[in-house]
C-alpha positions as CSV (number, residue, x, y, z in Angstrom):
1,X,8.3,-2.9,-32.5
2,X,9.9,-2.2,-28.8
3,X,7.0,-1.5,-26.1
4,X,7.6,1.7,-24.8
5,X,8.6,1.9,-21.1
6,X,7.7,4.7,-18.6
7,X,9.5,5.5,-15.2
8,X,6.6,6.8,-13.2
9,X,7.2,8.2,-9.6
10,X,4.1,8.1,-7.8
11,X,4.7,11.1,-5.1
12,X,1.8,11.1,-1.9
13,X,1.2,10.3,1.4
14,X,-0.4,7.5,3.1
15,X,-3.0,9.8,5.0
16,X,-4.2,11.4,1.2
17,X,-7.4,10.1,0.4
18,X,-7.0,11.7,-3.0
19,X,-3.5,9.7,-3.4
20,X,-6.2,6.6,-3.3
21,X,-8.0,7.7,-5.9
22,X,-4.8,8.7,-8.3
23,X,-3.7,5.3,-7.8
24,X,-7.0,3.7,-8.5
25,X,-7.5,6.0,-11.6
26,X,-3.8,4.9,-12.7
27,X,-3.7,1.4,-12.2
28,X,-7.4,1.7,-14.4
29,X,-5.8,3.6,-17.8
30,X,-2.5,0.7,-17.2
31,X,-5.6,-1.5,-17.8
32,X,-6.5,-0.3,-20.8
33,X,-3.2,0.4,-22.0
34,X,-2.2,-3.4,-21.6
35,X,0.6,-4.2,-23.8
36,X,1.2,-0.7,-25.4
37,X,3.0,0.5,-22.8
38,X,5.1,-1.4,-19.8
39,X,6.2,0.6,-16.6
40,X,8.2,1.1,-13.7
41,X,5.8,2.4,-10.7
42,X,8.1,3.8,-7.1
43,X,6.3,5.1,-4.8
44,X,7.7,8.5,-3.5
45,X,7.7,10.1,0.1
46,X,4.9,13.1,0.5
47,X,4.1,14.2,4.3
48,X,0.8,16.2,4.8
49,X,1.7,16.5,8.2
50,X,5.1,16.0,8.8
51,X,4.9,17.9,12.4
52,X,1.8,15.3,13.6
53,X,2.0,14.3,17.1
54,X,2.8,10.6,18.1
55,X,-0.8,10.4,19.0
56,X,-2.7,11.8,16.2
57,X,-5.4,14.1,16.1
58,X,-8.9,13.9,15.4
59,X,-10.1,14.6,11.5
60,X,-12.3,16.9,11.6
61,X,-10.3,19.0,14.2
62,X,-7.6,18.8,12.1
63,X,-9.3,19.7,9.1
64,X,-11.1,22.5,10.6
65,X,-7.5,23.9,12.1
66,X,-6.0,23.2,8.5
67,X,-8.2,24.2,6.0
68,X,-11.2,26.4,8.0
69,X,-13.7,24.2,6.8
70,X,-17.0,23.1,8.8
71,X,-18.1,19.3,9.5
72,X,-21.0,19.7,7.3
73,X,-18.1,21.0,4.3
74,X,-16.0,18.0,4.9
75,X,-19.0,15.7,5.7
76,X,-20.0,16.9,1.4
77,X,-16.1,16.0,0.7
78,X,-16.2,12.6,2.4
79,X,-19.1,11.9,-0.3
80,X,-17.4,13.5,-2.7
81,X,-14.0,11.3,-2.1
82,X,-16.2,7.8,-1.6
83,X,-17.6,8.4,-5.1
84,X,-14.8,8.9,-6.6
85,X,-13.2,5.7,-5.0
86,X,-16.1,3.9,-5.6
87,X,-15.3,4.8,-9.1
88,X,-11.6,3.1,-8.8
89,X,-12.6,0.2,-7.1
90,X,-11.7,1.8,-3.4
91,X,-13.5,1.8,-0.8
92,X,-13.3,4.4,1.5
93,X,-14.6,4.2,5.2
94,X,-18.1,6.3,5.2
95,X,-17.3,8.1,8.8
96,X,-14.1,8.8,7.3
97,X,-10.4,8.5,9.1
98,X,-11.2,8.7,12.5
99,X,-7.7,10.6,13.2
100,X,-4.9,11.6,10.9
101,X,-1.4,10.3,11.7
102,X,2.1,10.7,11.4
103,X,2.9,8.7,8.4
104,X,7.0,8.8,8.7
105,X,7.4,5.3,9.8
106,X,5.3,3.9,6.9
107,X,7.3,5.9,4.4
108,X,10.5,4.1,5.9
109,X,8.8,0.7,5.4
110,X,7.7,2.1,1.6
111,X,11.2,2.8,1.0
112,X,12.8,-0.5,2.0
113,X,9.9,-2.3,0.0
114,X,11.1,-0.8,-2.9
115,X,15.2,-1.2,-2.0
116,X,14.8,-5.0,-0.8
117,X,11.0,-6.6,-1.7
118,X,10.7,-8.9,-4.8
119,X,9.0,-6.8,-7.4
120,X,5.4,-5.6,-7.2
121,X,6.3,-5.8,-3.0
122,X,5.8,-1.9,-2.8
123,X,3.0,-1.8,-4.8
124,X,1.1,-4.4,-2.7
125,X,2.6,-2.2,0.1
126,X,1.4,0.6,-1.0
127,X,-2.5,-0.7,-1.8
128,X,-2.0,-2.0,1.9
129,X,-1.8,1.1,4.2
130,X,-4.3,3.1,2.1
131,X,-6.9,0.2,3.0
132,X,-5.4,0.0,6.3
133,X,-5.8,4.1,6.8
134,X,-9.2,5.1,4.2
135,X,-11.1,1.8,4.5
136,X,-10.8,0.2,8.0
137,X,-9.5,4.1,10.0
138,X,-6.8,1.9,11.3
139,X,-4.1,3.9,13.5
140,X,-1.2,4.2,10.8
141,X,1.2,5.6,13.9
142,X,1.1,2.2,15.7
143,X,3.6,-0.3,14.2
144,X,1.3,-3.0,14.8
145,X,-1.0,-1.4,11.9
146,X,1.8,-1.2,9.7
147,X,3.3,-5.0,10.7
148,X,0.0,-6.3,9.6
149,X,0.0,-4.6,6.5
150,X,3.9,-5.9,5.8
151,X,2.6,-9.4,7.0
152,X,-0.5,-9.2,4.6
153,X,1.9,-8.7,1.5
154,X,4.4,-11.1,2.4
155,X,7.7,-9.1,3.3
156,X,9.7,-10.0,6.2
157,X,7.9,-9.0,9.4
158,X,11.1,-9.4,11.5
159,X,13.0,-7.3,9.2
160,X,10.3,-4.7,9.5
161,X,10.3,-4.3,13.2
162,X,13.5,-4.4,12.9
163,X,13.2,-0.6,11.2
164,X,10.3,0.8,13.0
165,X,12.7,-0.3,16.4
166,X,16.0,2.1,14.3
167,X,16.0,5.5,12.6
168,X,17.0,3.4,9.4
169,X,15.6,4.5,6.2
170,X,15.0,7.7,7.9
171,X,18.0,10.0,6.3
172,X,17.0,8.4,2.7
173,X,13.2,9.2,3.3
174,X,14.0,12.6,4.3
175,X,16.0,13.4,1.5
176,X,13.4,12.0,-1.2
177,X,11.1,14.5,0.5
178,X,13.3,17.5,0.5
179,X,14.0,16.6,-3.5
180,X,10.6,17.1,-4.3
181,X,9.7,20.1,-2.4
182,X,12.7,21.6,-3.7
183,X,11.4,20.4,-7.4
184,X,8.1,22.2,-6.7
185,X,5.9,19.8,-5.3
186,X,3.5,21.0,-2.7
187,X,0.5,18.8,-3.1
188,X,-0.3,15.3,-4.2
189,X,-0.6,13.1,-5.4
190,X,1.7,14.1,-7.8
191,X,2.3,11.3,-10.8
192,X,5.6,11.7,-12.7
193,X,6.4,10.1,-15.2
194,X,10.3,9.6,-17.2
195,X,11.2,12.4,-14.3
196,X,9.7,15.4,-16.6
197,X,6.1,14.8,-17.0
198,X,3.5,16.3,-13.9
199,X,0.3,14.6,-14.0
200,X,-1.0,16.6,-10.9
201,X,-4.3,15.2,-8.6
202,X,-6.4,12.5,-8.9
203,X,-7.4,12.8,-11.7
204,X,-9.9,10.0,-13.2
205,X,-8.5,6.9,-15.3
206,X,-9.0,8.8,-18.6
207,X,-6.8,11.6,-18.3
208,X,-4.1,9.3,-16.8
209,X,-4.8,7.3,-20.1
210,X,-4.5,10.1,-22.4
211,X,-1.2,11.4,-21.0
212,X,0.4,8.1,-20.7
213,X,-0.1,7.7,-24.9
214,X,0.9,11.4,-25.3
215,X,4.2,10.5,-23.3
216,X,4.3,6.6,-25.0
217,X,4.2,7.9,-28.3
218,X,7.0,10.9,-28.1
219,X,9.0,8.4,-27.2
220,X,8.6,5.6,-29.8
């Protein structure tokens, strides 16, 4: 009997603490579906904030400006979000971000992980930043933050300067963003699997579980 195989696009942003906790939840149910199922994971291009200043801005200013909430309302989320990851096996920073940043250039490095890292390399990418951005607040708009997190997985660090230094991956990132705003998605993370299924939020391991077998078995 053939394993079933799922293409599953994993649409979000660095910044998302939610994206964290989708992956967490996923990577979980892929646990438990050892050897019923086999996959192909990309990670997609999502911008929160695609007009961020160079320099950032501070969280809760942001958040306030954004969303109209108070620092006690996002102070209840923080503990909300650290549950939840604790939940997953993240572990979120307890003061939070620190600053939200434009993610662009760690997109483009996302993007050649997948096009020229051995397998797995954008995965371990991936996992990377999020630590980098939810657990240590590190500045994800500074290209020494995101050389350490290409060193820490093992791609080519001169290759990856070598980018952030160009505009190169920038067209392709840009139009993998536009293709999924113009497909409908507005918030993530956004899990998509054999490019028809939505699995939308992040949502705990046992719904990702249950839709993975739904999808596995229409397919066997």
């Amino acid at each position: 009997m053939n394993t079933p195989r799922l293409k599953i696009d994993f649409v979000s942003d660095v910044s998302c603490p939610w994206c964290a906790i989708g992956l967490g939840g996923l990577e979980q149910a892929l646990q438990r579906l050892d050897g019923q199922v086999a996959v192909d994971i990309t990670f997609q291009p999502f911008e929160l904030n695609p007009r961020m200043a160079v320099e950032g801005q501070d969280v809760t200013e942001h958040l306030t400006e954004k969303y109209g909430s108070t620092p006690e309302q996002q102070a209840q989320i923080r503990d909300t979000i650290r549950a939840r990851g604790a939940e997953v096996g993240f572990d979120f920073n307890p003061a939070g971000r620190g600053r939200v940043w434009n993610t662009f250039d760690a997109h483009r490095l996302l993007h050649w992980a997948a096009e020229e890292g051995a397998p797995g390399q954008q995965v371990a990418l991936k996992k990377a930043l999020l630590a980098a951005c939810h657990t240590r607040s590190e500045a994800m708009g500074h290209h020494d933050v995101l050389l350490a997190c290409v060193r820490e997985v093992g791609l080519d660090e001169t290759r990856a300067q070598a980018i952030l230094t160009s505009d190169e991956f920038a067209q392709a990132v840009r139009e993998r963003e536009q293709f999924y705003l113009s497909h409908g998605i507005h918030s993530v993370p956004a899990v998509i699997v054999n490019d028809r299924h939505l699995i939308s939020g992040g949502q705990p391991a046992a719904v990702f579980e249950q839709a993975l077998r739904q999808i596995a078995a229409g397919q066997a």
